[in-house]
C-alpha positions, 0 to 999 in steps of 0.5 A: 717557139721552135719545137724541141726535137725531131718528131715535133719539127716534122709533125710542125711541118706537116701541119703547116704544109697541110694548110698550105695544101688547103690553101690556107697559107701562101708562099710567103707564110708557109716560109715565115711558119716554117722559118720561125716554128720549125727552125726557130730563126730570125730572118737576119740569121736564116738569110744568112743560111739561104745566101740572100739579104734579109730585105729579100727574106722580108720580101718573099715572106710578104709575097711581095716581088716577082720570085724566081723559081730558082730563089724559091727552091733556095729558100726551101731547100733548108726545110727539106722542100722544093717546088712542084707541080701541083694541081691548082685543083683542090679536090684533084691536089686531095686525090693527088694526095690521098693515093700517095698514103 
């Protein structure tokens, strides 16, 4: 269900990046989340929205295929999110984070 307002699609998203952060989630099901419980889309329309086939939406959702940089910032762009560099390192990614607050 796609949250109703402002404040509750970013507090969605900060709690699906959070897992993600965690490692509870991968690309692929942060994207799915994301997709569906912030920007409440199917992937017919949100392919549309990215300018790629539902088959490669389906695809990066299953983690499935080898992802370009490129196509990934594409996908997250609309979220309000590119890719990074991250400490694969959790307890140094907590640290990361920590100090940034």
């Amino acid at each position: 269900m796609k949250p109703r307002n402002v404040d509750d699609r970013e507090g969605a998203l900060v709690t699906l990046l959070r897992r993600f952060y965690a490692g509870e989630l991968t690309d692929g099901q942060l994207l799915r989340a994301l997709r569906r419980d912030v920007l409440g889309l199917s992937q017919t329309r949100y392919a549309a929205l990215v300018g790629i086939s539902r088959r490669t939406l389906s695809d990066l959702e299953g983690d499935k295929g080898n992802v370009t940089l490129e196509m990934k910032n594409r996908v997250f762009r609309p979220l309000g999110l590119e890719v990074s560099l991250l400490p694969r390192k959790r307890s140094l990614l907590a640290q990361a984070l920590d100090s940034t607050e």
